[in-house]
DSSP file (Angstrom, degrees, kcal/mol; ACC not computed):
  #  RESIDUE AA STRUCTURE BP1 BP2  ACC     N-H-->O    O-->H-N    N-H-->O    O-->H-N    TCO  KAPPA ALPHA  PHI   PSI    X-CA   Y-CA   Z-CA
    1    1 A X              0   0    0      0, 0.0     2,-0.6     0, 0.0     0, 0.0   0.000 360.0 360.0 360.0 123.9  123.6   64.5  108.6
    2    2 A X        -     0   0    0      1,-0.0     8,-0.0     2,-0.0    12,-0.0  -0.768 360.0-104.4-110.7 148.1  121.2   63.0  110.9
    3    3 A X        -     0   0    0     -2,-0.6     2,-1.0     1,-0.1     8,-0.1  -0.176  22.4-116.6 -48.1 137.8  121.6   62.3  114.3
    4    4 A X    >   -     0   0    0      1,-0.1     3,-3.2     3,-0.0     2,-0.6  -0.646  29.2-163.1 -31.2  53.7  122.2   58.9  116.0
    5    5 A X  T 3  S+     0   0    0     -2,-1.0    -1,-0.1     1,-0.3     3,-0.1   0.491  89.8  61.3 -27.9 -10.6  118.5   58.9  118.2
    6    6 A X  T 3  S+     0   0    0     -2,-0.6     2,-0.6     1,-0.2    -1,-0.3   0.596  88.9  71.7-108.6  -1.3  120.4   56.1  120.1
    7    7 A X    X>  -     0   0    0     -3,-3.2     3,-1.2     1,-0.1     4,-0.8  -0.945  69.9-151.4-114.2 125.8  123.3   58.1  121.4
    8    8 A X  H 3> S+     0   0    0     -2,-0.6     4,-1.2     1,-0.2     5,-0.3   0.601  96.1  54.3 -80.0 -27.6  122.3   60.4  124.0
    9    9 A X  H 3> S+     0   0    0      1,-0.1     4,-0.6     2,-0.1    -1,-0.2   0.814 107.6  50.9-101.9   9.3  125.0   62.8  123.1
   10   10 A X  H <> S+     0   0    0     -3,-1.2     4,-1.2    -6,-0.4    -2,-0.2   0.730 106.7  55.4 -89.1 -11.9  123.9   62.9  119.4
   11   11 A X  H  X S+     0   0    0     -4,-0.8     4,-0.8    -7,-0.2    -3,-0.2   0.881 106.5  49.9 -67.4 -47.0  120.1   63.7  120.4
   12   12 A X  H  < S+     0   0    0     -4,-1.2     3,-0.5     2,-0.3    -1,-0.1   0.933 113.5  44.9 -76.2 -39.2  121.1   66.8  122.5
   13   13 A X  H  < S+     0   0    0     -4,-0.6    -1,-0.3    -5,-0.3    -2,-0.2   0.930 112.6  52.7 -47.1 -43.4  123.2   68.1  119.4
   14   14 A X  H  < S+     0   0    0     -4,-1.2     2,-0.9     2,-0.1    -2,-0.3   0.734  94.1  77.3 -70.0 -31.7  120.1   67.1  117.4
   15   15 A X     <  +     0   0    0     -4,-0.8     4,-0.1    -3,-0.5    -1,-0.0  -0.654  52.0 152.7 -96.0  94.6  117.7   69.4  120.0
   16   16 A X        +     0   0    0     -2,-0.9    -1,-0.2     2,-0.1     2,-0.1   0.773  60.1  42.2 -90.8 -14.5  118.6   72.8  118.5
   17   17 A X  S    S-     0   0    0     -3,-0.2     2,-0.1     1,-0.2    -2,-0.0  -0.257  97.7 -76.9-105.8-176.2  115.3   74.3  119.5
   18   18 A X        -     0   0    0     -2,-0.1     2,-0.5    37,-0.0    39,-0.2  -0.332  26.8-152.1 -76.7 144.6  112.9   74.3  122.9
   19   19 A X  E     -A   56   0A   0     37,-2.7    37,-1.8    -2,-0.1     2,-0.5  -0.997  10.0-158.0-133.5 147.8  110.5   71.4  123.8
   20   20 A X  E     -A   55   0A   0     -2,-0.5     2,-0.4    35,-0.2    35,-0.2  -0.942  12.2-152.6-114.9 130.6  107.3   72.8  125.9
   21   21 A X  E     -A   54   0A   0     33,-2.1    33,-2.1    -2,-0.5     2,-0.3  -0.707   6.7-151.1-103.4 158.2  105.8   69.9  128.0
   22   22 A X  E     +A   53   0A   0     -2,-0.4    31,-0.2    31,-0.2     2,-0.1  -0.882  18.3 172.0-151.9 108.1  102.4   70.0  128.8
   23   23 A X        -     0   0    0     29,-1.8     2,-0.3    -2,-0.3    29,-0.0  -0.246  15.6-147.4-105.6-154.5  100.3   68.5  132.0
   24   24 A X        +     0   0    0     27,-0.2     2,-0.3    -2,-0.1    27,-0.2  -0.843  18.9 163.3-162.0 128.4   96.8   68.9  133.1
   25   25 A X  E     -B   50   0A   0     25,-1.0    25,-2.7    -2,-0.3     2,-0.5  -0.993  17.1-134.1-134.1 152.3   95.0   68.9  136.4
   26   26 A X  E     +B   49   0A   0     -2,-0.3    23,-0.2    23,-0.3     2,-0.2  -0.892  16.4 171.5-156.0 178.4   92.1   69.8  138.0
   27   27 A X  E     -B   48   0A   0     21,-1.3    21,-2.7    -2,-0.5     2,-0.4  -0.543  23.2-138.2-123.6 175.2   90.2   71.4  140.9
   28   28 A X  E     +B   47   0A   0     19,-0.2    56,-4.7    -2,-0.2    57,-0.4  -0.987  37.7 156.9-137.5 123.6   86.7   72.3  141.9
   29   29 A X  E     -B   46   0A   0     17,-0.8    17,-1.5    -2,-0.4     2,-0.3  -0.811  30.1-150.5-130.5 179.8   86.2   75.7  143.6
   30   30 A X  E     +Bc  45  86A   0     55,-0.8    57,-3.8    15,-0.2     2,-0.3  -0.894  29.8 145.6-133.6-178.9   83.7   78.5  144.3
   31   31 A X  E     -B   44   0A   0     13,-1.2    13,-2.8    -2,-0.3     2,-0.3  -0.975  30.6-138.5-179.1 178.6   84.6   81.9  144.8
   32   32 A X        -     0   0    0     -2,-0.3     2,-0.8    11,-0.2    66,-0.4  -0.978  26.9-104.4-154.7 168.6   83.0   85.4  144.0
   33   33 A X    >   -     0   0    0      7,-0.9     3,-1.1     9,-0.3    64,-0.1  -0.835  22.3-141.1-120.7 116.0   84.4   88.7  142.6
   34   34 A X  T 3  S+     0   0    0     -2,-0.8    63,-0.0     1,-0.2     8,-0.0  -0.074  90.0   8.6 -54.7 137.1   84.8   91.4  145.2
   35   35 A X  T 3  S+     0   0    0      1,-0.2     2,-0.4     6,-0.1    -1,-0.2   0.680  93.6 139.3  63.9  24.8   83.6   95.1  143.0
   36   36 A X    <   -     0   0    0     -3,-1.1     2,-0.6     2,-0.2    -1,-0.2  -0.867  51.5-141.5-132.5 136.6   82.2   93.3  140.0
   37   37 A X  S    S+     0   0    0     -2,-0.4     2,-0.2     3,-0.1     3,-0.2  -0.886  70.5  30.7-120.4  74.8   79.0   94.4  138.3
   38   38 A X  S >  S-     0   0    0     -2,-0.6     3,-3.0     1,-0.2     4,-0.2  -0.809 107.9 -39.1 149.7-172.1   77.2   91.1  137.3
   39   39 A X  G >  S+     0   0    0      1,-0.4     3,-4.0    -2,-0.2     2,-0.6   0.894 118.0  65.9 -53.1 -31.9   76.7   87.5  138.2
   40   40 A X  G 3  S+     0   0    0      1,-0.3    -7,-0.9    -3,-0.2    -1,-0.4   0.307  84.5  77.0 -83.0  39.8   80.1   86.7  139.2
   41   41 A X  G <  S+     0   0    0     -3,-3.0    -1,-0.3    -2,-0.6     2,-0.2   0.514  87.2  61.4 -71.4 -19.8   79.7   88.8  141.8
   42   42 A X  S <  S-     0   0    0     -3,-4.0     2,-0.4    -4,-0.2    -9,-0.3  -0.566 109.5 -60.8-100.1 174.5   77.7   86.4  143.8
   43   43 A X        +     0   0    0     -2,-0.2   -11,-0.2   -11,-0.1    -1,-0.1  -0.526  69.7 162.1 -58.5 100.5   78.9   82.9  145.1
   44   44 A X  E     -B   31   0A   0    -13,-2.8   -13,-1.2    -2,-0.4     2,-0.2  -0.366  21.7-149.4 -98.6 163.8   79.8   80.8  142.2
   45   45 A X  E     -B   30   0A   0    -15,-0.2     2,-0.3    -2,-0.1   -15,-0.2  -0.978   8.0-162.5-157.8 162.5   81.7   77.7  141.5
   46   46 A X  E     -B   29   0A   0    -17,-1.5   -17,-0.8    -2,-0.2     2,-0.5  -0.782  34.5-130.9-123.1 172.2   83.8   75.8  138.9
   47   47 A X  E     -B   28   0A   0     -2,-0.3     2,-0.5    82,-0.2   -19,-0.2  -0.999  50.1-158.1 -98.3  96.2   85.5   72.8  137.4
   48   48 A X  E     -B   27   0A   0    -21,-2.7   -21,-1.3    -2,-0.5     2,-0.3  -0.707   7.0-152.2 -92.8 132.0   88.9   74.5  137.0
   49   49 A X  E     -BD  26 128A   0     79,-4.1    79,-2.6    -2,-0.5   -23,-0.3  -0.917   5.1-162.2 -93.5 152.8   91.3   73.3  134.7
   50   50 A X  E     -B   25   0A   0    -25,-2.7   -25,-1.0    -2,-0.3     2,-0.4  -0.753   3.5-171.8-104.8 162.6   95.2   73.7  135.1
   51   51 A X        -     0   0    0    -27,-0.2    75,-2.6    -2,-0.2     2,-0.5  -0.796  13.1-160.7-169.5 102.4   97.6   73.2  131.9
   52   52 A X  E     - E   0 125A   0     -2,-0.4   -29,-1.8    73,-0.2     2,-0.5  -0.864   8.3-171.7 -43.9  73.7  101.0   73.3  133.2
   53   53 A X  E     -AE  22 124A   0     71,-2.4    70,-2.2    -2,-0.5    71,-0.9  -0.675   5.9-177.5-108.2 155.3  103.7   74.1  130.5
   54   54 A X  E     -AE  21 122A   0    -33,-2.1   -33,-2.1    -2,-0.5     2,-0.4  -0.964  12.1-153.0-131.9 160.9  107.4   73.8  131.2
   55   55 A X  E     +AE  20 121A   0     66,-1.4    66,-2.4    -2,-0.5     2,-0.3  -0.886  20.5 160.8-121.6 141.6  110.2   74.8  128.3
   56   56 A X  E     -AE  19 120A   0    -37,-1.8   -37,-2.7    -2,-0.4    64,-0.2  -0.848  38.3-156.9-172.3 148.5  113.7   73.4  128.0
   57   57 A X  S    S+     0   0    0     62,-0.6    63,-0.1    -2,-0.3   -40,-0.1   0.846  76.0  89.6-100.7 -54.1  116.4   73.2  125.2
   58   58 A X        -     0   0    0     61,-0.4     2,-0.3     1,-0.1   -39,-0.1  -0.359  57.0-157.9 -88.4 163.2  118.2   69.9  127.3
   59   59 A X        -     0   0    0    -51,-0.2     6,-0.3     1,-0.1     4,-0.2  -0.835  17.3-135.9-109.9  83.8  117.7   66.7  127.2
   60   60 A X        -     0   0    0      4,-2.2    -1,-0.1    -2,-0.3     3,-0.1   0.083  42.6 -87.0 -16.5-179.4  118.8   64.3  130.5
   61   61 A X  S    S+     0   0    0      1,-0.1    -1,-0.2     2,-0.1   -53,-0.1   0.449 135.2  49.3 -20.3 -41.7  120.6   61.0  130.3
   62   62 A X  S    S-     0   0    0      2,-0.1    -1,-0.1   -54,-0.0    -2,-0.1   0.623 122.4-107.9 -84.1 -17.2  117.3   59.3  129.9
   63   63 A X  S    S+     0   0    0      1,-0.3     2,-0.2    -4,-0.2    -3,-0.2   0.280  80.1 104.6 118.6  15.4  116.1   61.9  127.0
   64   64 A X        -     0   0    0      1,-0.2    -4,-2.2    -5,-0.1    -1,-0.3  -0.611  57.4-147.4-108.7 162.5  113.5   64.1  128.7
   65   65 A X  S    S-     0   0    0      1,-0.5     2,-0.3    -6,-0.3    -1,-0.2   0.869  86.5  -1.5 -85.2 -46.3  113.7   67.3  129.9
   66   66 A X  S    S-     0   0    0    -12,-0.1     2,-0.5    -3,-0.1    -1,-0.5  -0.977  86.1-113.4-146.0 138.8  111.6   67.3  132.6
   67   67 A X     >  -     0   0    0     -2,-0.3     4,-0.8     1,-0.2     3,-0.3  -0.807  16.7-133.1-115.6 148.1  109.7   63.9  133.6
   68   68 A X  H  > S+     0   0    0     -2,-0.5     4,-1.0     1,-0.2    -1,-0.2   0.234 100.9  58.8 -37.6 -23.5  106.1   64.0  133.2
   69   69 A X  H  > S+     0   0    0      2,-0.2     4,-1.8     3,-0.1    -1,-0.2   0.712 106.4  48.6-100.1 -41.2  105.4   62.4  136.8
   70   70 A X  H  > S+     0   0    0     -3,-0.3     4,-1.9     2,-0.2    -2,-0.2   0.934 108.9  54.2 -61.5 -41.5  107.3   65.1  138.5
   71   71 A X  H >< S+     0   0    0     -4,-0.8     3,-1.3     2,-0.2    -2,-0.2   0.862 116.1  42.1 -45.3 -92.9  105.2   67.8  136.3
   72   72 A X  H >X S+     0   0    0     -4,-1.0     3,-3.0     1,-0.4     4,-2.7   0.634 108.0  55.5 -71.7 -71.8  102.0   66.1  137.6
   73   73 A X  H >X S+     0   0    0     -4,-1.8     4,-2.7     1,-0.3     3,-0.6   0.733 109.4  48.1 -17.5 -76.5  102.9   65.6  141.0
   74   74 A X  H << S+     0   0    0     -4,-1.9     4,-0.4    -3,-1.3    -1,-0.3   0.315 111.3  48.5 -62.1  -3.2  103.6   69.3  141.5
   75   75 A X  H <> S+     0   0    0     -3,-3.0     4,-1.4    -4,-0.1    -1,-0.3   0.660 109.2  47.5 -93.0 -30.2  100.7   70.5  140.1
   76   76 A X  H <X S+     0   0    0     -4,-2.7     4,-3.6    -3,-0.6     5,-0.3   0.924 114.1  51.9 -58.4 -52.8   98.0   68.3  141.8
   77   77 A X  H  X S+     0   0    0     -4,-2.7     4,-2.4    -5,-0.3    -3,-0.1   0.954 108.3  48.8 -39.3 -57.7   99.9   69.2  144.8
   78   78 A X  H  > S+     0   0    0     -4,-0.4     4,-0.8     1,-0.2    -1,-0.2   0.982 120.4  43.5 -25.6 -74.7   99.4   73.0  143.6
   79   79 A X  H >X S+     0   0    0     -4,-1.4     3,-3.5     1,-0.3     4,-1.8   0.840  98.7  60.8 -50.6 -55.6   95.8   72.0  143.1
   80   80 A X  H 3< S+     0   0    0     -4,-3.6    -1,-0.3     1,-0.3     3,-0.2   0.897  93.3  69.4 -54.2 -60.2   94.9   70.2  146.0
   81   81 A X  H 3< S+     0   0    0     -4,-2.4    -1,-0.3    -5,-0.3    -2,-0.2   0.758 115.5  27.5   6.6 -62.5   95.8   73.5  148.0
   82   82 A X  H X< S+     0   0    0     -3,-3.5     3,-2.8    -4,-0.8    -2,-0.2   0.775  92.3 122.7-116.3 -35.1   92.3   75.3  146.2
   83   83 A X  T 3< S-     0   0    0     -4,-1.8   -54,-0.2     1,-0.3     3,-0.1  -0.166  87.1  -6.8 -67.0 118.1   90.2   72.2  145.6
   84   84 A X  T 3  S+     0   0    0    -56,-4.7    -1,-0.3     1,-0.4     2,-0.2   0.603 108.4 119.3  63.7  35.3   87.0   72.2  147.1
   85   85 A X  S <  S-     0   0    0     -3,-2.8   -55,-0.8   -57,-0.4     2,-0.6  -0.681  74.0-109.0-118.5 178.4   87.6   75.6  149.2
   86   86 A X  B >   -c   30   0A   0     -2,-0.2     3,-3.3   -57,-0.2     4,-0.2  -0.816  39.2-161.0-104.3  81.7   86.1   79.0  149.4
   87   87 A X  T 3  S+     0   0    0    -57,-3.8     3,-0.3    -2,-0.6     6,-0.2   0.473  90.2  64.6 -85.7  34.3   89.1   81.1  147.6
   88   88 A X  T 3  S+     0   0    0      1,-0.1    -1,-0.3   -58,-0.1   -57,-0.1   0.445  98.8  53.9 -96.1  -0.5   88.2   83.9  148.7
   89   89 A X  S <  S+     0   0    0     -3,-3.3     2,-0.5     2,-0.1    -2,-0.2   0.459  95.9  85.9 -85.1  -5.3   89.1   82.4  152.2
   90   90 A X  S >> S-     0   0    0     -3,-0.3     4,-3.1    -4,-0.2     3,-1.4  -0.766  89.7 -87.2-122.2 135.3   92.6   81.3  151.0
   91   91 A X  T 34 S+     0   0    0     -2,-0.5     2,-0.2     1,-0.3    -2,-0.1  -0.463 116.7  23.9 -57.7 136.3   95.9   83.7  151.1
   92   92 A X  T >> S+     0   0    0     -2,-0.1     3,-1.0    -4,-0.1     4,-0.7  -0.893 118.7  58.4 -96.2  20.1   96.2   85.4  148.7
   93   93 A X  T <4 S+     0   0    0     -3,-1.4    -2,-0.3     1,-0.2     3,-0.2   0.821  89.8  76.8 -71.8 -51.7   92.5   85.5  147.5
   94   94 A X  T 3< S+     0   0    0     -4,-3.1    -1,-0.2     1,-0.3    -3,-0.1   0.703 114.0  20.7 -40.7 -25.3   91.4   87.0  150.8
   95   95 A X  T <4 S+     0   0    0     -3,-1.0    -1,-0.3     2,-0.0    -2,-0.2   0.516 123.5  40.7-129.1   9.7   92.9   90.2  149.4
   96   96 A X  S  < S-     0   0    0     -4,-0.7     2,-0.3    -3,-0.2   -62,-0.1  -0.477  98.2 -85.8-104.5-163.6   93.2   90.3  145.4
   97   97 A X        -     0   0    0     -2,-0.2     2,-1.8   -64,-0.1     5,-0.2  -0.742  28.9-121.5 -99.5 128.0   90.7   89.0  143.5
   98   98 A X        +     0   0    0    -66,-0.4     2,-0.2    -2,-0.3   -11,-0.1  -0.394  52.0 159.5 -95.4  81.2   90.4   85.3  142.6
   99   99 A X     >  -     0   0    0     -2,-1.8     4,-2.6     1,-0.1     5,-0.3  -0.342  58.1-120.5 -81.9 139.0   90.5   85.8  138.8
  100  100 A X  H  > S+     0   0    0      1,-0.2     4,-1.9     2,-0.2     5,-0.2   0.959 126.8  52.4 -64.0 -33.2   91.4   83.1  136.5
  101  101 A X  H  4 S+     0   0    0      2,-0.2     4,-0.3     3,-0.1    -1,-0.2   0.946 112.4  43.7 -66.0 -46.9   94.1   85.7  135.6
  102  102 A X  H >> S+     0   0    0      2,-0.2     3,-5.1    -5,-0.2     4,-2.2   0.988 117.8  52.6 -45.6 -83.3   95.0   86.0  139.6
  103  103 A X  H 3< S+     0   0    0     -4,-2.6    -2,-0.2     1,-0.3    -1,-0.2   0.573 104.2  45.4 -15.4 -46.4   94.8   82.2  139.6
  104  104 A X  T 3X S+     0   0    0     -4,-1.9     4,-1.6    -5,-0.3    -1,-0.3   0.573 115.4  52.0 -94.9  -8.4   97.0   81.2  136.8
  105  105 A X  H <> S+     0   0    0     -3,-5.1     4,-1.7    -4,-0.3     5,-0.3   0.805 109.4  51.5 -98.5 -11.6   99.8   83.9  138.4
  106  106 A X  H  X S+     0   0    0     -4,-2.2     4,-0.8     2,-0.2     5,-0.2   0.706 112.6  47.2 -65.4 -31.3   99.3   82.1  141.8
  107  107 A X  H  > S+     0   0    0     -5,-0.4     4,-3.4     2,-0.2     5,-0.3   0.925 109.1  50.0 -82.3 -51.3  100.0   78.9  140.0
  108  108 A X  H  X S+     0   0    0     -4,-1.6     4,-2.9     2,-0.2    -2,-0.2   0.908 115.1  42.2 -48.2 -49.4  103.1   79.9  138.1
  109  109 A X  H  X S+     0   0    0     -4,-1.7     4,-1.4     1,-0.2    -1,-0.2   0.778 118.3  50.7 -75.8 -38.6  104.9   81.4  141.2
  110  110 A X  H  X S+     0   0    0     -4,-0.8     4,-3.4    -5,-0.3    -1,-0.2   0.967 116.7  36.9 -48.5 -58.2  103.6   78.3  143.1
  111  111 A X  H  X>S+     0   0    0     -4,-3.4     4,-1.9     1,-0.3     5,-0.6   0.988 111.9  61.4 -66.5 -41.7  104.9   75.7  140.5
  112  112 A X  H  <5S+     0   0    0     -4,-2.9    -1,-0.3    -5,-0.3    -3,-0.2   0.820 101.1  53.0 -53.2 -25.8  108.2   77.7  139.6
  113  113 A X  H  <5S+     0   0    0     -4,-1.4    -1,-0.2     1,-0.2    -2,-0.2   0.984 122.7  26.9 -69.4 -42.9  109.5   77.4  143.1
  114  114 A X  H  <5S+     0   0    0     -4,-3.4    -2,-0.2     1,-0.2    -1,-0.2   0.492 130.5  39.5 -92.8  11.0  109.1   73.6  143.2
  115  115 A X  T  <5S+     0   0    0     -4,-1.9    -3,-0.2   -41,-0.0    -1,-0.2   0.722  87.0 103.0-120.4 -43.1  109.5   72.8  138.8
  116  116 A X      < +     0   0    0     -5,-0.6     2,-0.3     5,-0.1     5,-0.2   0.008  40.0 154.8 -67.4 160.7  112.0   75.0  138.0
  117  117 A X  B >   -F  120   0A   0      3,-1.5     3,-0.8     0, 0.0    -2,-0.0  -0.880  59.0 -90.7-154.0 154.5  116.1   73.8  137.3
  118  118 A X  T 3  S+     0   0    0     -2,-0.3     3,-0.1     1,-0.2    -2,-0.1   0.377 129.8  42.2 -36.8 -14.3  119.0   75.4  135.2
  119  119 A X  T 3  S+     0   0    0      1,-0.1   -62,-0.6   -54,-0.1   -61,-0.4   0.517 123.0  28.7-121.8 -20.5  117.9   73.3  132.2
  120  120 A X  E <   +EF  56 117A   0     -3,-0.8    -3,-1.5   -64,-0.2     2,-0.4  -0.841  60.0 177.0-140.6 154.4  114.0   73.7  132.6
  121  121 A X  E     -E   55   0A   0    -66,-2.4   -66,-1.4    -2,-0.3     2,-0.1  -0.784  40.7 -97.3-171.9 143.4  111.5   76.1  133.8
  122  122 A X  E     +E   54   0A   0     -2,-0.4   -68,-0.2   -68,-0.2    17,-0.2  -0.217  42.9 167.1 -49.2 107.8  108.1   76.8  134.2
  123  123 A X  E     +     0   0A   0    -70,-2.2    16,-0.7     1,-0.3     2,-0.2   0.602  58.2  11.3-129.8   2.2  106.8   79.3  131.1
  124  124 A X  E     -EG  53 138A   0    -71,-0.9   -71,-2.4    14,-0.2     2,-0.3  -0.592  47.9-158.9 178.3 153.9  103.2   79.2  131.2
  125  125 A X  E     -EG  52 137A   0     12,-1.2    12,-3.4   -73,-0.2   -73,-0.2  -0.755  10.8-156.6-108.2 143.9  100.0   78.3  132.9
  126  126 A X  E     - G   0 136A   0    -75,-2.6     2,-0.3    -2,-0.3    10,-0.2  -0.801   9.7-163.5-114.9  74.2   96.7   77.9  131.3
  127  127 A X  E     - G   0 135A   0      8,-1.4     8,-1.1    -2,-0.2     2,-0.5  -0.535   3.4-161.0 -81.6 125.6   93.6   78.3  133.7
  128  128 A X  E     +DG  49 134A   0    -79,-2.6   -79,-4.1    -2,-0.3     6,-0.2  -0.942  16.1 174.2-104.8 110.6   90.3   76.9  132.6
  129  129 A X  E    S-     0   0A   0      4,-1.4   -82,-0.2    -2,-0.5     2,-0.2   0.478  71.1 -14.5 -90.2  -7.1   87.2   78.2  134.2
  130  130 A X  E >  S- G   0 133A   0      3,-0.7     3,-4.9   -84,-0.1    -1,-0.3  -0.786  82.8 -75.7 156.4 141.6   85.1   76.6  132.1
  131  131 A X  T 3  S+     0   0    0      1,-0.3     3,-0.1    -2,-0.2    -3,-0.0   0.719 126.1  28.2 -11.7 -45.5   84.5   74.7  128.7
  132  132 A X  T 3  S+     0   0    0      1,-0.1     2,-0.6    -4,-0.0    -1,-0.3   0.415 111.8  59.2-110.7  10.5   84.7   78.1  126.6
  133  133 A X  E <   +G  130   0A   0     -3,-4.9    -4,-1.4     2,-0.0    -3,-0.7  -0.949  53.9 159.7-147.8 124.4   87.0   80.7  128.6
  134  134 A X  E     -G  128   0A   0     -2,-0.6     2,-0.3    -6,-0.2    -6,-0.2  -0.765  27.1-143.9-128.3 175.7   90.4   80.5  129.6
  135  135 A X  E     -G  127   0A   0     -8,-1.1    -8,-1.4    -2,-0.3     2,-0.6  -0.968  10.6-162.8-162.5 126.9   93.3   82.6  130.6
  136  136 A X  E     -G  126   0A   0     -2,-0.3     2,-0.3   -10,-0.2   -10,-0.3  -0.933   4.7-168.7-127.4 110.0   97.3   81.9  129.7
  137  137 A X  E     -G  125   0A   0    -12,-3.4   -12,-1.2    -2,-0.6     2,-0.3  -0.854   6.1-177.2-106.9 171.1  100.0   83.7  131.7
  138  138 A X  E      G  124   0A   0     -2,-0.3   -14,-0.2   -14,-0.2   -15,-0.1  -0.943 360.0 360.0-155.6 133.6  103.1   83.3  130.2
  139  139 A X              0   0    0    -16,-0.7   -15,-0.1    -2,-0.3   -16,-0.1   0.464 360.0 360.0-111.1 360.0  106.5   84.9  132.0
């Protein structure tokens, strides 16, 4: 039997599984890594990417889970934070390491306070340090 796609309470019957949204932002930083044996020990910089995902089984009144504009919002905001600073001058990079791995868990705990809801929630960040090397935390 297939769902009615125009009736909002046969679509949510219809959702038996997850949908993962996915945004993208990004910053420009420099940084260096404190105890690290090779160049990125010295004063460096990037074109960071962020990749935002958030997971939810419901669907609103309008059919989304979670709208795409809010995603964005709160992740430039995120961004804006690091963008075109020194993180190793920035809490909490002044005493861990600012590691794409450090980075993307700084992002998650950032984005989860202000994305997450009962229906939706922030389940994993994708930090890009460059073209070939990334890092995905996932909670």
């Amino acid at each position: 039997m297939n769902a009615n796609m125009n009736d909002p309470a046969d679509m949510s019957a219809a959702a038996k599984g997850q949908f993962t949204l996915t945004v993208e932002v990004e910053f420009a930083a420099a940084h260096h890594l404190r105890d690290y044996e090779g160049n990125c020990a010295r004063l460096h910089g990037h074109n960071w990417k962020v990749i935002v995902e958030m997971t939810g089984a419901r669907l609103n009144a309008v059919g989304m889970v979670v709208d795409f504009k809010t995603m964005k919002k709160a992740a430039r905001a995120a961004a804006e934070h690091l963008d075109h600073r020194y993180l190793n001058e920035i809490p909490p990079f002044d005493t861990i390491n600012p590691t794409a791995e450090h980075i993307a868990v700084w992002f998650f705990d950032e984005l989860s306070v202000t994305l997450n809801q009962p229906t939706a929630r922030v389940s994993a960040i994708t930090i890009w340090e460059n073209d070939r090397s990334a890092v995905t935390y996932r909670a």
